[in-house]
C-alpha positions in Angstrom: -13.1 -21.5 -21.4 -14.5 -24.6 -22.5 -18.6 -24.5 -22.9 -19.8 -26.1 -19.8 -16.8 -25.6 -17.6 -16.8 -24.8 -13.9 -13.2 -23.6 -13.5 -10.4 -22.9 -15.3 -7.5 -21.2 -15.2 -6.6 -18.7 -17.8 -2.8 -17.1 -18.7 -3.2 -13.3 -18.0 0.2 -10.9 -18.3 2.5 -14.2 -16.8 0.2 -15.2 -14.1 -2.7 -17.8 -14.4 -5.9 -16.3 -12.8 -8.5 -18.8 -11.7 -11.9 -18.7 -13.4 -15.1 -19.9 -11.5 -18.8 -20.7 -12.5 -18.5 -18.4 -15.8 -22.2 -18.8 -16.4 -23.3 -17.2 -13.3 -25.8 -14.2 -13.9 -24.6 -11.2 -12.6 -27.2 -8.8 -14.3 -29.8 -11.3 -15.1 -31.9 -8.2 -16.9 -29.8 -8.2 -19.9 -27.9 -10.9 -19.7 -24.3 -10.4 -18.4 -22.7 -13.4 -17.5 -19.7 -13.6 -15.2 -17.8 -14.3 -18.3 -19.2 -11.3 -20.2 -18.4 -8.8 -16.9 -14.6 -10.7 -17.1 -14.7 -9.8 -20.8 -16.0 -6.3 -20.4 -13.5 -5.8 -17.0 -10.7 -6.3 -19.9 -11.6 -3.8 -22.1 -12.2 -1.1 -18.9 -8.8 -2.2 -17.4 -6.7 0.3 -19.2 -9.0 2.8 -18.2 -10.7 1.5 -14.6 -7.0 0.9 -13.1 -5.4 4.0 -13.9 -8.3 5.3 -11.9 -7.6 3.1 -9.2 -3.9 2.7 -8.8 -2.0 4.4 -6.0 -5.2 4.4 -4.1 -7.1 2.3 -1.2 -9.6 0.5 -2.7 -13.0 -0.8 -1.5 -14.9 -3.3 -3.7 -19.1 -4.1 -3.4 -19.1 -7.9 -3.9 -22.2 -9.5 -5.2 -21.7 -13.4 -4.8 -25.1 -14.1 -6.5 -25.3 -11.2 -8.8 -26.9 -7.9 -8.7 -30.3 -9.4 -7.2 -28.9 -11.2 -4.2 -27.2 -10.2 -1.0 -24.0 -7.7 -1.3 -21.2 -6.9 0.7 -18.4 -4.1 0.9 -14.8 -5.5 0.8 -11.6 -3.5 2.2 -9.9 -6.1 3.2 -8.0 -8.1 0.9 -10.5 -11.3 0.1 -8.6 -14.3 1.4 -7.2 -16.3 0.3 -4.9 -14.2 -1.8 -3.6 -14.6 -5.1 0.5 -14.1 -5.0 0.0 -11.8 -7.2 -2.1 -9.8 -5.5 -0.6 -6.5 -3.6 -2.1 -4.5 -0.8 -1.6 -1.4 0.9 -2.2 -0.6 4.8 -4.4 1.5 6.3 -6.1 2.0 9.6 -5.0 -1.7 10.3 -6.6 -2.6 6.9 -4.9 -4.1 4.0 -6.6 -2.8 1.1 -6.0 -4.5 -2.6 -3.9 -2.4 -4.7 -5.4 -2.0 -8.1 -1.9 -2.2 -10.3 -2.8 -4.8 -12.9 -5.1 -6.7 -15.1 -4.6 -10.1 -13.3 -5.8 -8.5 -10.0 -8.9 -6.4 -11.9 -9.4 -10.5 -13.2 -8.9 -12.0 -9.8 -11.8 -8.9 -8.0 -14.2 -9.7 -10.8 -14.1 -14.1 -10.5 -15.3 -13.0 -7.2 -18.1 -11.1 -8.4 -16.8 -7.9 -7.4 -18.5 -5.5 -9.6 -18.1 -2.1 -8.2 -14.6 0.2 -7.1 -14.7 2.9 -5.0 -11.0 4.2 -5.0 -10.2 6.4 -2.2 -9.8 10.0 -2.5 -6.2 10.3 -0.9 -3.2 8.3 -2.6 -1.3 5.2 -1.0 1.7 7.8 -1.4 1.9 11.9 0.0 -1.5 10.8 1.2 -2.7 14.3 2.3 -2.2 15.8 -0.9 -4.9 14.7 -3.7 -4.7 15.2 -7.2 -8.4 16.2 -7.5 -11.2 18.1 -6.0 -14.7 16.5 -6.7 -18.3 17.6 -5.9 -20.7 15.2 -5.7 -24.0 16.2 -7.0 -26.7 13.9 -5.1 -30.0 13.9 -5.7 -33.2 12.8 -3.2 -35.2 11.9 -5.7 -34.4 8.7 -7.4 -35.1 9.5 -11.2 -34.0 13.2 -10.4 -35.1 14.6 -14.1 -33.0 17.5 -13.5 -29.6 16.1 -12.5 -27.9 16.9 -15.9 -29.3 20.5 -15.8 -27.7 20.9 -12.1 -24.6 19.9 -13.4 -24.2 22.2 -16.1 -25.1 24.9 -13.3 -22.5 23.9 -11.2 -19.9 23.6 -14.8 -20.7 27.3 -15.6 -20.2 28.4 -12.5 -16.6 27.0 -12.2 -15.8 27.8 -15.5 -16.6 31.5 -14.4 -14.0 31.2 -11.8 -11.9 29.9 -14.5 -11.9 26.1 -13.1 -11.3 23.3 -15.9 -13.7 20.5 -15.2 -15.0 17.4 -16.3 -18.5 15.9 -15.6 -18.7 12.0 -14.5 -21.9 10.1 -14.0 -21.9 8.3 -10.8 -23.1 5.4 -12.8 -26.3 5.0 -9.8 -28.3 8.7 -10.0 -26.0 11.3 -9.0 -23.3 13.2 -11.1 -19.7 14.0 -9.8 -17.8 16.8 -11.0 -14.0 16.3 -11.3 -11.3 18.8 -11.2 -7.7 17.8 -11.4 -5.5 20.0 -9.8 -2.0 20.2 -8.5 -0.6 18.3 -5.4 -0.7 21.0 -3.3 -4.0 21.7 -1.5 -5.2 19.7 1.6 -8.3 18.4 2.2 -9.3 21.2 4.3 -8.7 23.8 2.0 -10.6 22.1 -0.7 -13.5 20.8 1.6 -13.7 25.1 1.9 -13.5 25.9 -1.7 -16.7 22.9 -1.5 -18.7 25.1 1.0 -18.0 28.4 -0.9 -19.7 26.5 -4.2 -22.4 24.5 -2.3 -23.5 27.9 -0.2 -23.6 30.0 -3.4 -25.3 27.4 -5.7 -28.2 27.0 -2.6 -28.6 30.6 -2.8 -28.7 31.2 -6.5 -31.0 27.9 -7.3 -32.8 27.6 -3.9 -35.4 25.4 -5.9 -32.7 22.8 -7.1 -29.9 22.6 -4.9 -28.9 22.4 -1.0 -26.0 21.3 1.3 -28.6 20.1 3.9 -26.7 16.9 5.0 -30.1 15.2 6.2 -31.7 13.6 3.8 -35.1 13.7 5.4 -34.7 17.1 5.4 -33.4 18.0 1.8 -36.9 17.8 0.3 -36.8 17.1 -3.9 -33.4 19.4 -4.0 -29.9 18.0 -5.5 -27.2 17.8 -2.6 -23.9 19.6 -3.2 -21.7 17.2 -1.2 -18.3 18.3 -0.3 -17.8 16.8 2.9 -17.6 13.7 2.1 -13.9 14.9 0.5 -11.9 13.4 3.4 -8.6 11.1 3.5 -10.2 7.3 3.9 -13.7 8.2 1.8 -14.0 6.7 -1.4 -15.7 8.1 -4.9 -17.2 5.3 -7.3 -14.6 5.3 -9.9 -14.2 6.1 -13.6 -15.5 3.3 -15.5 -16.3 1.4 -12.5 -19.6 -1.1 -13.3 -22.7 -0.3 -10.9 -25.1 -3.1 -9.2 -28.0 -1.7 -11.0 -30.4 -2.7 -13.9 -29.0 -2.7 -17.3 -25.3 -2.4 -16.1 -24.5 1.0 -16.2 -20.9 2.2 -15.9 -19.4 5.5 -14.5 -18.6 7.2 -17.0 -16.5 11.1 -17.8 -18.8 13.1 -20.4 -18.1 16.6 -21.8 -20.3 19.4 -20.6 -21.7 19.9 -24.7 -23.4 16.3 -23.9 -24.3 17.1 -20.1 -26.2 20.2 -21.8 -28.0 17.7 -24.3 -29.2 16.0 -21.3 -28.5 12.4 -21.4 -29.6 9.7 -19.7 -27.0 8.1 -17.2 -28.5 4.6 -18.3 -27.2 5.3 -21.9 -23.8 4.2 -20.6 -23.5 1.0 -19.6 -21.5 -2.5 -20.1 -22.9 -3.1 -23.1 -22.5 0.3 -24.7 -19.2 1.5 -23.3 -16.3 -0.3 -26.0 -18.3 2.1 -28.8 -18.2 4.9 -26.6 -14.2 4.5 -25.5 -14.0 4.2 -28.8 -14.9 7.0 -30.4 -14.3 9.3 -27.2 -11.7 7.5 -25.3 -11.1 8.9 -21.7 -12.4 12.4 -20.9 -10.3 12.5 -18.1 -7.1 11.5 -19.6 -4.8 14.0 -20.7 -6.2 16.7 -17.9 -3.8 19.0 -17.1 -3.6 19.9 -13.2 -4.7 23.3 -12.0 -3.6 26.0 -9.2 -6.5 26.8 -7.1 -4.8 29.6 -5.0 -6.4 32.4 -6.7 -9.8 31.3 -5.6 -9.0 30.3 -2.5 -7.2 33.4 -1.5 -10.7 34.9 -2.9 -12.5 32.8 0.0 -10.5 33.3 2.5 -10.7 37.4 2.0 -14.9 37.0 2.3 -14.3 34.6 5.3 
């Protein structure tokens, strides 16, 4: 864009996606412009919308950047784009996620975070992961990276592949692909089986207390939040927070080292994809009868 200019409108993949006050701060701690998130949304797209397609998505929209007033969007922001699809749900038309003009078209208006939903726009009661979200009550929880290598070993030992995401806020979500054959109820029970055990085993660190009030300093094992219609904060979706961190996949050898969920961030993430590229690419999907038939013997 020309230095200086208001609005513009750039050639993307065949379609010409409007630009608007590129200067804007959106993270005025280090920096990011709205043309620098555009620039980093580009380089996530590959990554961000094949976490995102084929699901309802809900965007946080922060007109006036990260310090000023926020909304959540499930509707589709109007007026639409043509190129823009949606999806409909509950009488909402969510924006589908399928291409790098859309991703543009979210960020010019300053939505910085995606929250896909955990069910697909198609065989909806079927998902293609299980997740637990590890939440802590504290909010510099110093002991969030050793939870989730807890919770790791323990689903290795039931011979569960898995793969560790920050949240990009504080918490840590663990992701399990698996085949597209378990409902939500069967995995919401699989959640309780893990969240019971781990509050027994590490009473000091962990509990499935839903109140926060009432959860003390211990890490909440959330599984019932694994419902059609809920969302998760997305793979290399940005975060509203100082220093722009990103959600991000690690491997459990760097969980163990424990890092710092800052460390990954907008302006840290093209070295990272680069030399890591996506953890969660590639996974192969699982069977979970074994252990469910397990849980459903004790029950």
């Amino acid at each position: 864009m020309p230095q200086g200019s208001k609005e513009a409108y750039i050639p993307v993949h065949g379609e010409h996606v409007k630009i608007t006050n590129p200067d804007k701060l959106l993270w005025p701690d280090v920096g990011i412009t709205k043309l620098i998130f555009l620039e980093k949304l580009i380089l996530l797209s590959p990554y961000l919308i094949h976490h995102c397609s084929d699901r309802y998505l809900t965007t946080i929209r922060y007109p006036d950047g990260i310090a000023g007033k926020s909304f959540y969007q499930k509707n589709c922001p109007s007026p639409k784009a043509d190129y823009v699809h949606t999806a409909e749900q509950g009488g909402i038309h969510y924006v589908q996620l399928n291409d790098l003009p859309t991703l543009l078209w979210l960020g010019n208006l300053a939505c910085i975070e995606y929250h896909a939903s955990f069910d697909r726009v198609h065989r909806p009661d079927y998902p293609s992961e299980w997740v637990l979200d590890l939440d802590p009550t504290l909010p510099d929880e110093p002991r969030i990276m050793e939870a989730a290598a807890l919770v790791g070993d323990l689903l290795d030992s039931l011979h569960i592949h898995s793969i560790p995401k920050t949240s990009g806020a504080t918490g840590v979500q663990i992701i399990v692909p698996i085949e597209r054959r378990y409902t939500f109820d069967e995995l919401r029970l699989l959640g309780q089986f893990v969240g019971d055990y781990l509050s027994r085993a590490y009473p000091k660190l962990f509990t499935i207390e839903r109140l926060t009030k009432n959860r003390g300093n211990l890490i909440y094992v959330d599984y019932l939040q694994h419902y059609r219609g809920k969302t998760i904060s997305a793979a290399y979706t940005p975060r509203a927070r100082p220093g722009a961190p990103v959600s991000t996949p690690l491997t459990w050898d760097e969980v163990r080292s424990g890092p710092n969920i800052k460390d990954y961030n907008l302006l840290t993430i093209a070295d990272r994809l680069a030399a890591r590229g996506d953890l969660l690419a590639g996974a192969i999907p699982q069977r979970m009868d074994s252990v469910l038939g397990f849980i459903r013997k004790k029950s």
